[in-house]
N, C-alpha and C positions, 0 to 999 in steps of 0.2 A: 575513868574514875569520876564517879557522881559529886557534887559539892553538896546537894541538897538527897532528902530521902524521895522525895516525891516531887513534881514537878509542879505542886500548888505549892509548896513551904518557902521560905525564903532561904537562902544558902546560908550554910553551918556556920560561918561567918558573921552573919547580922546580928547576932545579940551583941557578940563584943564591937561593931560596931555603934549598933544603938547606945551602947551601954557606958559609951565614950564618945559617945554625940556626933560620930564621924558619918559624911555621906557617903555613899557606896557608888555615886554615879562621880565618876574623874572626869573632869573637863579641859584632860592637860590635851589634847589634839585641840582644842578652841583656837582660831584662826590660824591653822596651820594646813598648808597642804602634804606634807610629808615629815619623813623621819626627820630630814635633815634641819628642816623647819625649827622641829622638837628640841636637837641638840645641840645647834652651831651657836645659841646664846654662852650653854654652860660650857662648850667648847672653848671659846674664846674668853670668859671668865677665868678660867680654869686651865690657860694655855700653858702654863709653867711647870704645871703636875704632871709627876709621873703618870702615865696610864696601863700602860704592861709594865715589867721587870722581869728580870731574868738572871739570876746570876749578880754578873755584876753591872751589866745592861740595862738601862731602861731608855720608854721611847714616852716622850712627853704630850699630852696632849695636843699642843701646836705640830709636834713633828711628826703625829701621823692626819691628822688636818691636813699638813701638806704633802705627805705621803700618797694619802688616799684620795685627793684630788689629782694626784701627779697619774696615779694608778686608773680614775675614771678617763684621763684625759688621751689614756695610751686606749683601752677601748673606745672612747668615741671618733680618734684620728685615727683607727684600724678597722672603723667598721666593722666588729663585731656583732 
């Protein structure tokens, strides 16, 4: 699916950006080498929040942090 009609126009998008003074270029990767880079600030801000739910289940921010560090660290001691 096309954003723009032709590949000289700017995308469908730009006017209500222009038109609300907003820039189209994000410079959220700026000094970052990776995703994790990206996240582990509002991660760790944020560690007390729910982040799934289910029922009556949920897993909080920090506890899948440590979930998912527990998770990379069984691949990289298995050699995958």
């Amino acid at each position: 699916m096309s954003t723009s009609t032709s590949s000289n126009t700017a995308p469908l998008w730009q006017a209500t950006y222009d038109q609300y003074g907003l820039d189209n270029h994000l410079n959220v990767l700026e000094g970052k080498q990776n995703l994790i880079d990206l996240l582990q600030p509002k991660i760790e801000q944020h560690s007390e929040f729910p982040a799934f739910s289910m029922g009556a289940a949920s897993l909080t921010f920090g506890q899948l942090n440590i979930a998912s560090r527990r998770f990379a660290a069984f691949f990289t001691s298995a050699r995958y």
